[in-house]
OpenMM code with the backbone's topology and positions (N, CA, C; nanometers):
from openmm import Vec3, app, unit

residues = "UNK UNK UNK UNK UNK UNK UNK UNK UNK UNK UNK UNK UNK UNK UNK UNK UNK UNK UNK UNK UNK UNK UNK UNK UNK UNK UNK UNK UNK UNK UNK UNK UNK UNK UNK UNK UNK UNK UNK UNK UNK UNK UNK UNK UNK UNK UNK UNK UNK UNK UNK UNK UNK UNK UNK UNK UNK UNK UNK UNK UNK UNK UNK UNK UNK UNK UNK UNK UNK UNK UNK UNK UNK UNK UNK UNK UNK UNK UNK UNK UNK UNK UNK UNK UNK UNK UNK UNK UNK UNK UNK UNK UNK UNK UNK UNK UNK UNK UNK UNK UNK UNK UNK UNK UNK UNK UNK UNK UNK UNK UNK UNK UNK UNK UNK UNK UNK UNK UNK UNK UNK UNK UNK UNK UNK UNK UNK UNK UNK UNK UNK UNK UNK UNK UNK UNK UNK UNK UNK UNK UNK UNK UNK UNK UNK UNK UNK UNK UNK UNK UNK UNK UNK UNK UNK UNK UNK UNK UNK UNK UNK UNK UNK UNK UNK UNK UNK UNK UNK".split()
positions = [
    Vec3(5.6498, 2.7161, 5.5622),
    Vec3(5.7181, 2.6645, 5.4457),
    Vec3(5.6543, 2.7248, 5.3209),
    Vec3(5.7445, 2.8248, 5.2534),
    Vec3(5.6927, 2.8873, 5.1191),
    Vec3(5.6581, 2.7812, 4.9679),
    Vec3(5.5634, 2.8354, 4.8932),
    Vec3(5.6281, 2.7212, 4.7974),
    Vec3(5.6735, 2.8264, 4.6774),
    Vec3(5.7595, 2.7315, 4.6050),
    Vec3(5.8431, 2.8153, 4.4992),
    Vec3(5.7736, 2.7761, 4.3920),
    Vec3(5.7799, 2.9229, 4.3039),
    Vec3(5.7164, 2.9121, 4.1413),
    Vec3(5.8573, 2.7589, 4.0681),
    Vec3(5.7401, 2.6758, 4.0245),
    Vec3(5.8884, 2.6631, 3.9234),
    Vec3(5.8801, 2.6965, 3.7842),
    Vec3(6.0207, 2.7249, 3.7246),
    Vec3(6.0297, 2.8233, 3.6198),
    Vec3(5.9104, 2.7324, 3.4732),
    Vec3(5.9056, 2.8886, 3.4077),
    Vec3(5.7941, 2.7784, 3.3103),
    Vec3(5.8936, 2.8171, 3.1639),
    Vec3(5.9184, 2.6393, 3.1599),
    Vec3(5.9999, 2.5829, 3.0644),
    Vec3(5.9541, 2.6542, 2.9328),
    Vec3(5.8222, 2.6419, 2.9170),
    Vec3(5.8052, 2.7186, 2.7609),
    Vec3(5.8324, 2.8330, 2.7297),
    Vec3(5.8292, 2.9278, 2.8317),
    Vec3(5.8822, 3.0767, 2.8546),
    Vec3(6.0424, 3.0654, 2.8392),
    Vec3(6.0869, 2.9999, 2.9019),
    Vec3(6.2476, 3.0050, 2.9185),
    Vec3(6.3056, 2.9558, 2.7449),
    Vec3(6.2169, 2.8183, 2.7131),
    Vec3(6.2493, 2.8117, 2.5721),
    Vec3(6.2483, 2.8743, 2.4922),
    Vec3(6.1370, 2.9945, 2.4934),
    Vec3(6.0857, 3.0604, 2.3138),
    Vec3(6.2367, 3.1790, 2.4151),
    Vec3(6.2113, 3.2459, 2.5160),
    Vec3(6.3536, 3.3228, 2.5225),
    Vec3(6.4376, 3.2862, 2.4928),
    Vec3(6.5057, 3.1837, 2.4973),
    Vec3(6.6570, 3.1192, 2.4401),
    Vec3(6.6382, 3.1505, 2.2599),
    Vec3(6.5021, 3.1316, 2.2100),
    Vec3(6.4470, 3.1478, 2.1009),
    Vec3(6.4452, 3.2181, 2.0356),
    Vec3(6.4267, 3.3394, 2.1271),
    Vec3(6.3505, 3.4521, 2.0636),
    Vec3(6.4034, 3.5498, 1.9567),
    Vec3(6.5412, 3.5857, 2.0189),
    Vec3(6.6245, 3.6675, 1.9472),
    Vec3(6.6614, 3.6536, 1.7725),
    Vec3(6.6986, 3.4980, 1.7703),
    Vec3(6.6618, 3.4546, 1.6276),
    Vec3(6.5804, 3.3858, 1.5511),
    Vec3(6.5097, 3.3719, 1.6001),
    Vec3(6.3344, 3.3304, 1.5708),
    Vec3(6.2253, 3.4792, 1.4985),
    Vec3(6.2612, 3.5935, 1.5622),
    Vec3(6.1970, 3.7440, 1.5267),
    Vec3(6.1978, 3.7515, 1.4027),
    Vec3(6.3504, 3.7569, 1.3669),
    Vec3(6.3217, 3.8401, 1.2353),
    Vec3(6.2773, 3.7067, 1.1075),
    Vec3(6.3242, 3.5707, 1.1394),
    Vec3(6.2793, 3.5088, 1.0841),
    Vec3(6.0871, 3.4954, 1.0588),
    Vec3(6.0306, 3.4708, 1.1851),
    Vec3(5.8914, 3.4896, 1.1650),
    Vec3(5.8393, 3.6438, 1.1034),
    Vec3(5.8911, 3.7257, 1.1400),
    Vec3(5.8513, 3.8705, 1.0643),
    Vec3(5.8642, 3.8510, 0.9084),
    Vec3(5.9812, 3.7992, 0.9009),
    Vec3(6.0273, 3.8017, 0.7085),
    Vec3(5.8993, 3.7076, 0.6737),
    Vec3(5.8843, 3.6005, 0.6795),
    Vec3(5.8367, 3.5235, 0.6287),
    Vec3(5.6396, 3.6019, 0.6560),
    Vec3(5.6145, 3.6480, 0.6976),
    Vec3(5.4798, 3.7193, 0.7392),
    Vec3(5.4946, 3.8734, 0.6436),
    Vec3(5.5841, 3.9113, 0.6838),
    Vec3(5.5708, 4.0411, 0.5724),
    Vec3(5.5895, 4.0427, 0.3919),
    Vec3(5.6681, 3.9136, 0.4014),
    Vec3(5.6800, 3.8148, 0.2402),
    Vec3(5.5570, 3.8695, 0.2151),
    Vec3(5.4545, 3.7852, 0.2631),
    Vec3(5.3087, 3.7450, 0.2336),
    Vec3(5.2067, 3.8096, 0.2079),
    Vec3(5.2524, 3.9208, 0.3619),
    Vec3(5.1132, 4.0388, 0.3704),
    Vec3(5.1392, 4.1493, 0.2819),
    Vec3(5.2858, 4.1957, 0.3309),
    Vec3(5.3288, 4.3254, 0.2315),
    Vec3(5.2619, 4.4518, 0.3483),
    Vec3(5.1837, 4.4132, 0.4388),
    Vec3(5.1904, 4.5320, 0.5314),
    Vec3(5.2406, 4.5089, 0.6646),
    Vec3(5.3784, 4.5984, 0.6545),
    Vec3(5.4559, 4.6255, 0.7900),
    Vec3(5.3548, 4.5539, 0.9335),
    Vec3(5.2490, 4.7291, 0.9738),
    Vec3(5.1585, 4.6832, 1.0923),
    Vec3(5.0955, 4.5572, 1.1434),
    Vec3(5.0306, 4.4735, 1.0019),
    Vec3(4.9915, 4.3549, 0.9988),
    Vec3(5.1243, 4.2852, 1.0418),
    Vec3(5.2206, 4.2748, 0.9856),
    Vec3(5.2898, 4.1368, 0.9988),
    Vec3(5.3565, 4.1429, 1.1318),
    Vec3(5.3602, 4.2767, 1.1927),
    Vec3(5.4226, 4.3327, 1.2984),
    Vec3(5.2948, 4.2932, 1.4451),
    Vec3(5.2013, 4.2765, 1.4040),
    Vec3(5.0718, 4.2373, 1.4859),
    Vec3(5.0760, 4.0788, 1.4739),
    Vec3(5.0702, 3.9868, 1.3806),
    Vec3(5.1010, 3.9001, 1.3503),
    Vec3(5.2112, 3.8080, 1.3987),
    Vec3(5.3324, 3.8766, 1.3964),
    Vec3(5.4014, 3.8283, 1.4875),
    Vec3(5.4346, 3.8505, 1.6017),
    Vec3(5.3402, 3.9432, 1.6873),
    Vec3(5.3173, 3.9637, 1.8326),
    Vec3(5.2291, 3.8302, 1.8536),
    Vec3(5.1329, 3.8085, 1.7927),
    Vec3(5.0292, 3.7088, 1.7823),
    Vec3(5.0903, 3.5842, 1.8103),
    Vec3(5.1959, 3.5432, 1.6973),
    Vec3(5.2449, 3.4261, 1.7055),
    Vec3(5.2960, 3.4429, 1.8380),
    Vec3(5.4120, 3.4628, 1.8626),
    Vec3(5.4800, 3.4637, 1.9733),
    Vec3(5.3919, 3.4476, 2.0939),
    Vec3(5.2810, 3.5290, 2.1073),
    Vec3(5.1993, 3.5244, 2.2078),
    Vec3(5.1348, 3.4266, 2.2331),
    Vec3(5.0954, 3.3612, 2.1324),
    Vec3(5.0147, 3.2447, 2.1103),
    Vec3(5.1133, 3.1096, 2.1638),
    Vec3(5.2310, 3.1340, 2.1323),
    Vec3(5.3514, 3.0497, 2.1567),
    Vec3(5.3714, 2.9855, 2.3112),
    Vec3(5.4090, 3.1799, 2.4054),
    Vec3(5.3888, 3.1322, 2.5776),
    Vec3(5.2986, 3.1075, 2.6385),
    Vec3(5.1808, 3.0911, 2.5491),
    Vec3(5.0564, 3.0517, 2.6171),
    Vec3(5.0032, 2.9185, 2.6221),
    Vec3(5.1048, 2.8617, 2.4819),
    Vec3(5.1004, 2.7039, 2.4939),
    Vec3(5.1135, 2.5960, 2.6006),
    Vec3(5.0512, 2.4936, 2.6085),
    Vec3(5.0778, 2.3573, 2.7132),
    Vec3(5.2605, 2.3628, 2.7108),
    Vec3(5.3535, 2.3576, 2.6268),
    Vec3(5.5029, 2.3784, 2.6568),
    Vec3(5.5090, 2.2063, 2.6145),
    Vec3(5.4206, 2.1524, 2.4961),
    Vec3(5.4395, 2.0337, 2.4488),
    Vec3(5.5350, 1.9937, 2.3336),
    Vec3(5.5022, 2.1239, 2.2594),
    Vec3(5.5526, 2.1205, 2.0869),
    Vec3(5.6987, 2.1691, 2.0996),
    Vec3(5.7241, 2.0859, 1.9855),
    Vec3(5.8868, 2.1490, 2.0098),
    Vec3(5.9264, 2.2920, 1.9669),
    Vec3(5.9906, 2.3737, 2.0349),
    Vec3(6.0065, 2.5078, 2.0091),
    Vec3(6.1309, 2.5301, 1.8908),
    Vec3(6.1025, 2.5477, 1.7562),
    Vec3(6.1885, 2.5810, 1.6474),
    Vec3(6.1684, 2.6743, 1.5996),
    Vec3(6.2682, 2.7485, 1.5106),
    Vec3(6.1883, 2.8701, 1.4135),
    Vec3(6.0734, 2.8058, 1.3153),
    Vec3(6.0881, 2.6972, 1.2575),
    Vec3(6.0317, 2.6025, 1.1678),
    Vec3(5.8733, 2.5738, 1.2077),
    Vec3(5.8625, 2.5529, 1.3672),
    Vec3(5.7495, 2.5445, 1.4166),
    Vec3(5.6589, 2.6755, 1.4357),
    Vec3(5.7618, 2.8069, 1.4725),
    Vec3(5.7026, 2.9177, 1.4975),
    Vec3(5.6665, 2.9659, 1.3327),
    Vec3(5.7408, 2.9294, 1.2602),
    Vec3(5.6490, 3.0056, 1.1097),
    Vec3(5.5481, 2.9020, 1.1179),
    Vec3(5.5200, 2.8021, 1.1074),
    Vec3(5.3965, 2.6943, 1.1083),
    Vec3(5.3017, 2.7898, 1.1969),
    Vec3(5.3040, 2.8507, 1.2964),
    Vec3(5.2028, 2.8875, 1.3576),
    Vec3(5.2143, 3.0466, 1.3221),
    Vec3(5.2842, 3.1202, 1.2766),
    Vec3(5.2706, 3.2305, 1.1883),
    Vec3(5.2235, 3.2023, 1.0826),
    Vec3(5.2221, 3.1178, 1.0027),
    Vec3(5.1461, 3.0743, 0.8774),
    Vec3(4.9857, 3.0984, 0.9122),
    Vec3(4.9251, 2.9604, 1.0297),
    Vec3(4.8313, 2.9704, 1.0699),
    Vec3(4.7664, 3.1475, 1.1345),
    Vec3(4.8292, 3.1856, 1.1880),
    Vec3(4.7976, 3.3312, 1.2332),
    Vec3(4.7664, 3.4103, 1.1066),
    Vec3(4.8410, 3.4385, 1.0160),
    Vec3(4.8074, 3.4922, 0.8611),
    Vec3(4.6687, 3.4528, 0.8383),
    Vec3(4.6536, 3.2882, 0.8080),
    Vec3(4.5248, 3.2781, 0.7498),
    Vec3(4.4171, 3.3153, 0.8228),
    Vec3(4.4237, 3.2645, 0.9936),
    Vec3(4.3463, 3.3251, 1.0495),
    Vec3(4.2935, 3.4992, 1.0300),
    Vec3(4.3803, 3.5872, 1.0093),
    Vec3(4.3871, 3.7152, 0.9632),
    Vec3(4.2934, 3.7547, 0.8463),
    Vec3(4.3659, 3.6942, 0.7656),
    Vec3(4.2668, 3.6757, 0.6149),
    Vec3(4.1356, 3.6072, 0.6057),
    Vec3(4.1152, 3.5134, 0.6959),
    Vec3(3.9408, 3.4865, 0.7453),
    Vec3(3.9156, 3.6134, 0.8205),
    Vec3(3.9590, 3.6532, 0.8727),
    Vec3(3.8690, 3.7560, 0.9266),
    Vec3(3.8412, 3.8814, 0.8458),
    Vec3(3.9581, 3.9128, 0.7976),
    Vec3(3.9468, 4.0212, 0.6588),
    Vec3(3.8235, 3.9764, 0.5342),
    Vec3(3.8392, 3.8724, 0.5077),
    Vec3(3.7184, 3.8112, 0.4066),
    Vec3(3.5791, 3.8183, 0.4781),
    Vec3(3.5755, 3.7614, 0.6154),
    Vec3(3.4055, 3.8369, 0.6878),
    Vec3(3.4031, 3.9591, 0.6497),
    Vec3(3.4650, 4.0513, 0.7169),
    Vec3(3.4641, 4.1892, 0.6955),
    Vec3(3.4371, 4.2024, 0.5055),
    Vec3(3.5039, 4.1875, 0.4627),
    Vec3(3.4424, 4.1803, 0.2865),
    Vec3(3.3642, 4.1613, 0.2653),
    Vec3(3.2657, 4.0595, 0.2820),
    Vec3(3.1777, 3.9657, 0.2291),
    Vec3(3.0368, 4.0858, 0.3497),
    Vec3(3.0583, 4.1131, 0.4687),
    Vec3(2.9533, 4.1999, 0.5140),
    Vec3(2.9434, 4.3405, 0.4672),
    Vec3(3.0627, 4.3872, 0.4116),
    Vec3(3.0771, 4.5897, 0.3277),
    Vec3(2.9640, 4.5308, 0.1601),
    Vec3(3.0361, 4.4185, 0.1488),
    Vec3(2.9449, 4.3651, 0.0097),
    Vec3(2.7983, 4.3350, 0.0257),
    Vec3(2.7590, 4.2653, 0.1148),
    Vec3(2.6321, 4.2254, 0.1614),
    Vec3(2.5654, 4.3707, 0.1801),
    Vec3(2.6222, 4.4782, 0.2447),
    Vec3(2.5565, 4.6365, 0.2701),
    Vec3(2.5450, 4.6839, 0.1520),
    Vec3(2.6497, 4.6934, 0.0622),
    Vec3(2.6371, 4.7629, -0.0874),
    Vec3(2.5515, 4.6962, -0.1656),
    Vec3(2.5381, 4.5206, -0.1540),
    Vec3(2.5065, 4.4819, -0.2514),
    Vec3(2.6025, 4.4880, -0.3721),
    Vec3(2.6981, 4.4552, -0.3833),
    Vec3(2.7817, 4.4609, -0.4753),
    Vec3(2.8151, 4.2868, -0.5185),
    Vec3(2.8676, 4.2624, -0.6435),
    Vec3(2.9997, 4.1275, -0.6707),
    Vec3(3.0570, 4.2060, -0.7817),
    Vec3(3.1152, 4.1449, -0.7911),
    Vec3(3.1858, 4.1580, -0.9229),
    Vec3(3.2239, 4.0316, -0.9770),
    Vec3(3.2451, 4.0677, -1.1203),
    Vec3(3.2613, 3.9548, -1.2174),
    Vec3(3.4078, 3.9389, -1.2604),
    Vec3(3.4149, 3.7821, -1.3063),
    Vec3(3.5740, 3.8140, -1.3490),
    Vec3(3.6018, 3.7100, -1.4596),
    Vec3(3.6799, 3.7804, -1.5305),
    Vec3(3.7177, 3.7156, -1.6331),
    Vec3(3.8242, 3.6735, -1.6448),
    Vec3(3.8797, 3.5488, -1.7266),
    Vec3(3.9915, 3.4412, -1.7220),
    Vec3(4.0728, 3.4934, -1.8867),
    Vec3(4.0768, 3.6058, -1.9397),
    Vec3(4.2219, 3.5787, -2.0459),
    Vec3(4.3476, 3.6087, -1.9490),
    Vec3(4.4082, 3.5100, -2.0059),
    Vec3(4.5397, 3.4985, -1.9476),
    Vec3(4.6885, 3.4843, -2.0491),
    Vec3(4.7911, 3.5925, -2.1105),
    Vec3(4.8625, 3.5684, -2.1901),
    Vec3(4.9637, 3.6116, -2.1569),
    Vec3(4.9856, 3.6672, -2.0571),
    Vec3(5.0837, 3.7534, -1.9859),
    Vec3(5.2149, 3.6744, -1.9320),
    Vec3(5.3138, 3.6995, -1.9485),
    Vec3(5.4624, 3.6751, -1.8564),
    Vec3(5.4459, 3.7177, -1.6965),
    Vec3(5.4312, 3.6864, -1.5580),
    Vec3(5.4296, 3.7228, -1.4598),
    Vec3(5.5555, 3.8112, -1.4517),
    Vec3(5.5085, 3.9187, -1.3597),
    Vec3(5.6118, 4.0299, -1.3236),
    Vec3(5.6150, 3.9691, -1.1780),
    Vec3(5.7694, 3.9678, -1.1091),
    Vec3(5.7547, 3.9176, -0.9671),
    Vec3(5.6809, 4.0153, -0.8702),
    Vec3(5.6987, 4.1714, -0.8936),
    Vec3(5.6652, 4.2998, -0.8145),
    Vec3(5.5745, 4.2775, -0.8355),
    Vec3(5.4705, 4.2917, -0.9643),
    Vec3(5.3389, 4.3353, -0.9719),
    Vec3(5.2399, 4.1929, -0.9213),
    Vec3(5.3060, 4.1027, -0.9453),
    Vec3(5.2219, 4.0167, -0.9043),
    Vec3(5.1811, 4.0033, -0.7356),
    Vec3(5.3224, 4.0675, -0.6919),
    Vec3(5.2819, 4.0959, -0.5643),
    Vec3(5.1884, 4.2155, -0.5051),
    Vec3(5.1885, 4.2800, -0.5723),
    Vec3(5.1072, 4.3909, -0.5569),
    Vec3(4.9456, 4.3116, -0.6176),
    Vec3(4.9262, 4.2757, -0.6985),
    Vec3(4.8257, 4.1804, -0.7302),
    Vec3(4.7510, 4.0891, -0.6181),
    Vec3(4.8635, 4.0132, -0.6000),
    Vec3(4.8320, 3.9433, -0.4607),
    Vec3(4.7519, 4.0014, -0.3279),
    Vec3(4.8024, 4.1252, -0.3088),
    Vec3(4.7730, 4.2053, -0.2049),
    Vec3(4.6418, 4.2571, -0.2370),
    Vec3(4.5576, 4.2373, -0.3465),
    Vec3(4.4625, 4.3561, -0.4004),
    Vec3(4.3471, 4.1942, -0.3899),
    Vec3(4.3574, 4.0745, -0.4115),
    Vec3(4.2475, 3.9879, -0.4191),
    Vec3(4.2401, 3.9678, -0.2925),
    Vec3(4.0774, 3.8600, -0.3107),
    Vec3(4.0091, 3.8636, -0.1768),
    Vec3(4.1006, 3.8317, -0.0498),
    Vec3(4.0542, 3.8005, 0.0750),
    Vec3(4.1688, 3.7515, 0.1297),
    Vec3(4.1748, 3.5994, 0.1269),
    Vec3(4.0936, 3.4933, 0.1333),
    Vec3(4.0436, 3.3713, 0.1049),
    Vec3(4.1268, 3.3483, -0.0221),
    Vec3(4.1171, 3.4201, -0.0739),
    Vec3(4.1944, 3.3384, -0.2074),
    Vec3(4.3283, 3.3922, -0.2083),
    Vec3(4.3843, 3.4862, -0.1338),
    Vec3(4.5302, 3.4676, -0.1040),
    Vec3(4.5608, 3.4183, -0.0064),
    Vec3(4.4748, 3.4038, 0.1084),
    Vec3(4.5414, 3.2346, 0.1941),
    Vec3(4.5544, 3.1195, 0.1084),
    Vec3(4.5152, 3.0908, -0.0214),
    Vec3(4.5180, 2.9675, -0.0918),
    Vec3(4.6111, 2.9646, -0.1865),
    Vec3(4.6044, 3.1191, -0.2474),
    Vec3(4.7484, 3.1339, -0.3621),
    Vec3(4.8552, 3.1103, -0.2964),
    Vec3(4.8844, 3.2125, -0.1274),
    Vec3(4.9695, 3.1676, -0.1230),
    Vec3(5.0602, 3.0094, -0.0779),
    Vec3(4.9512, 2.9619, 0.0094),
    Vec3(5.0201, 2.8276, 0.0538),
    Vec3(5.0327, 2.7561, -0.0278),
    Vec3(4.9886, 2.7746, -0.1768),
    Vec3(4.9677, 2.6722, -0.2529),
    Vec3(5.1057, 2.6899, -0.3279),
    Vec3(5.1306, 2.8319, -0.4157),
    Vec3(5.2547, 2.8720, -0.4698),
    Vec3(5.3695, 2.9432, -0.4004),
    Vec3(5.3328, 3.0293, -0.2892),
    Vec3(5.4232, 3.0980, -0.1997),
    Vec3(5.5292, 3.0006, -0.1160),
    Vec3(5.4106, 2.8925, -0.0209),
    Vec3(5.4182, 2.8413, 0.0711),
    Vec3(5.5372, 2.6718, -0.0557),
    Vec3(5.4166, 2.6215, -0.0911),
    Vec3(5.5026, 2.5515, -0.2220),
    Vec3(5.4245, 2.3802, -0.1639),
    Vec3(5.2977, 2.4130, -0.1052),
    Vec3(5.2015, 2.3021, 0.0458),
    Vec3(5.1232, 2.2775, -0.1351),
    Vec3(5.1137, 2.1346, -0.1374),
    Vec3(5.0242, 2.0391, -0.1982),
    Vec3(4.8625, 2.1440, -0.1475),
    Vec3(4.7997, 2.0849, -0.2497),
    Vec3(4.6219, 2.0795, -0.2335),
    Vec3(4.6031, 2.0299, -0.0965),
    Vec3(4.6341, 1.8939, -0.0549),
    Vec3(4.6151, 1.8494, 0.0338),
    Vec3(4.6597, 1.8926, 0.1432),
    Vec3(4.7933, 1.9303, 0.1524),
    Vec3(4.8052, 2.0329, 0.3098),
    Vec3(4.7710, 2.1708, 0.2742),
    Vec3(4.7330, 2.2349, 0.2110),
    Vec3(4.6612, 2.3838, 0.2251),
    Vec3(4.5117, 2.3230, 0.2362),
    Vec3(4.4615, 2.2581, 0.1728),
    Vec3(4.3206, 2.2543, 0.2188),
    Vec3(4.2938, 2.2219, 0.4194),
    Vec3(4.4289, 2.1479, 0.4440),
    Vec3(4.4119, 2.1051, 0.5818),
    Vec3(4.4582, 2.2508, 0.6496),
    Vec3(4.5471, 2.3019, 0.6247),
    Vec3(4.5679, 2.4636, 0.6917),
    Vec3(4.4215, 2.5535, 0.7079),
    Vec3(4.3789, 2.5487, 0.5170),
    Vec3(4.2383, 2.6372, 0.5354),
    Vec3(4.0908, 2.5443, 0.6258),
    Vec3(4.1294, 2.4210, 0.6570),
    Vec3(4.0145, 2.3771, 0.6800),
    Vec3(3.8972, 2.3799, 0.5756),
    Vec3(3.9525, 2.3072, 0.5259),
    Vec3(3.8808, 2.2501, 0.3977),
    Vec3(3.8779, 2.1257, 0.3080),
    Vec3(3.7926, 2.0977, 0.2978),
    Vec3(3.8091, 1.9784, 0.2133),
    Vec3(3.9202, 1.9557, 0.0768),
    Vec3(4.0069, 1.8718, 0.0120),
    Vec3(4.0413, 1.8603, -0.1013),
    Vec3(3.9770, 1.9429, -0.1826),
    Vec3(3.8621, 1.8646, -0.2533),
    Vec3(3.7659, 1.9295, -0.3259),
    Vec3(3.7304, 2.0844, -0.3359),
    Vec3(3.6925, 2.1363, -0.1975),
    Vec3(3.6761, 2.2696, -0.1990),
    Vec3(3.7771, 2.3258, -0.2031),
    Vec3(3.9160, 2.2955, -0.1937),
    Vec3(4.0640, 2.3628, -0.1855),
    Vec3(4.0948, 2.4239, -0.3257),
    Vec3(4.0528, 2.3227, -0.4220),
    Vec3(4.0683, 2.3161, -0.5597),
    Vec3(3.9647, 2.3791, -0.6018),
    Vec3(3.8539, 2.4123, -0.5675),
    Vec3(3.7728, 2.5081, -0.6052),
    Vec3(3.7803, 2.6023, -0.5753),
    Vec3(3.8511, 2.6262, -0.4982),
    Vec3(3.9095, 2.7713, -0.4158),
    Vec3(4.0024, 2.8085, -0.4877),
    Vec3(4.0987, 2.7584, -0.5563),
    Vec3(4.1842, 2.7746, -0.6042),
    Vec3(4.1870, 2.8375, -0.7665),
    Vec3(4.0959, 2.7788, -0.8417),
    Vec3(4.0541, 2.7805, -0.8911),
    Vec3(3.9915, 2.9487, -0.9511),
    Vec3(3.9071, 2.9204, -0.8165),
    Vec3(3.8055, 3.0953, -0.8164),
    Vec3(3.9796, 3.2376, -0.7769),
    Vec3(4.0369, 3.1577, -0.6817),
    Vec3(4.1577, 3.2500, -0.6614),
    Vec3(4.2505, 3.2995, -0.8340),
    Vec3(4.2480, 3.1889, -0.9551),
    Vec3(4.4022, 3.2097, -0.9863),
    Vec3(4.2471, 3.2828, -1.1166),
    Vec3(4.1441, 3.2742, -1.1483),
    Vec3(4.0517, 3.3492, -1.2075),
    Vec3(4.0395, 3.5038, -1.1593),
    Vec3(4.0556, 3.5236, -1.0141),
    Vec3(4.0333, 3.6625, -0.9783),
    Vec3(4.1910, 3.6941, -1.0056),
    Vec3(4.3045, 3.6630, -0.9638),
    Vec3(4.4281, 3.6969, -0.9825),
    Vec3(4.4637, 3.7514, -1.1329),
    Vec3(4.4115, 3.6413, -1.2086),
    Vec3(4.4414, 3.6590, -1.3442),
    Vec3(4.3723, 3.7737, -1.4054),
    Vec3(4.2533, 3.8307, -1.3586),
    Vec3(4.1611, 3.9078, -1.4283),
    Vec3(4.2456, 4.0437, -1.3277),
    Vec3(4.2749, 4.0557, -1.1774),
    Vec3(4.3427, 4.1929, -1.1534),
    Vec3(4.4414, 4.2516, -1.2437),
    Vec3(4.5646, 4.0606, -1.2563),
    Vec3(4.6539, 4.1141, -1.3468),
    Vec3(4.6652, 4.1814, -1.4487),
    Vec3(4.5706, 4.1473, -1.5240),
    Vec3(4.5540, 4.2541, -1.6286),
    Vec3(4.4973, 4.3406, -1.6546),
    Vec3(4.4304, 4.3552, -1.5304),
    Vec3(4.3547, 4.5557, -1.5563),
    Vec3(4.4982, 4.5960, -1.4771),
    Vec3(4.5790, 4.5354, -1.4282),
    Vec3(4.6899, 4.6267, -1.3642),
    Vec3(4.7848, 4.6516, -1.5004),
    Vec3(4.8203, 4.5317, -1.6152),
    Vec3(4.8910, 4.6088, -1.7041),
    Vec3(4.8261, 4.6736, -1.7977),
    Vec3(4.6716, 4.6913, -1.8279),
    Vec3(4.6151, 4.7998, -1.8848),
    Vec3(4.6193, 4.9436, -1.8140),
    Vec3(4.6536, 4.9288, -1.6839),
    Vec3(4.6513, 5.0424, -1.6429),
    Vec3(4.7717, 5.1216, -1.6900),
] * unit.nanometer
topology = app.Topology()
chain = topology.addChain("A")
for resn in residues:
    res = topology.addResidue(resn, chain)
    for name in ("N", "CA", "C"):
        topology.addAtom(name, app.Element.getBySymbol(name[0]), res)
């Protein structure tokens, strides 16, 4: 007497899924990153991360950007180690300064975005991109309230100071 696989429901779900679930999790990841490869790795990630689940959570596009969200930041913690150790070798910081008088450009600010640490664009964006309270981005970054807002803080200071060596440039 053989025994039979039985089919695995979470696999069969994200397939029923998948087809229009893609480009949705891609858009919303390449929004953010602005690089193709990344968001294209990113959402191999998600997805992957998806059939590997217990097959508890409910399978939506809604749920799969929730865990593409999480995959991003995860990304950007790891990009910020990598920063913080090229800096630790050079010995480098840099300083930054807060005038701020400018009209936001939607392009350049995105290009802006892309140029600060990565820590502080996991925070710009969930905070203004994403449109997540203090209180649920600090729970995404794993962080306290307090430190969310200090994060935030140090983020819209470095943002503000790129912005404008980008329109002096």
């Amino acid at each position: 007497m053989g025994v039979e696989a039985m089919p695995d429901r979470t696999g069969a779900r994200l397939l029923a899924l998948y087809d229009r679930a893609l480009p949705m999790v891609y858009g919303y990841l390449i929004a953010r990153c602005g690089d193709q490869t990344v968001a294209e790795d990113l959402t191999s990630e998600t997805f992957l991360a998806v059939a590997g689940s217990s097959g508890d959570a409910p399978l939506t596009v809604n749920w799969l950007i929730g865990v593409a969200r999480h995959k991003l930041v995860d990304h950007w913690r790891r990009q910020a180690r990598q920063e913080r150790l090229l800096q630790a070798v050079e010995g480098s910081s840099f300083e930054i300064d807060d005038p701020w008088e400018v009209e936001l450009d939607r392009w350049r600010a995105r290009e802006v975005l892309a140029r600060v640490a990565p820590q502080h664009r996991s925070a710009l964006t969930l905070r203004y991109l994403d449109g997540l309270g203090v209180p649920e981005a600090a729970a995404v970054l794993d962080r306290t309230v307090a430190a969310t807002e200090a994060l935030l803080v140090r983020a819209r200071r470095e943002f503000r100071h790129l912005y404008e060596e980008s329109n002096d440039a």
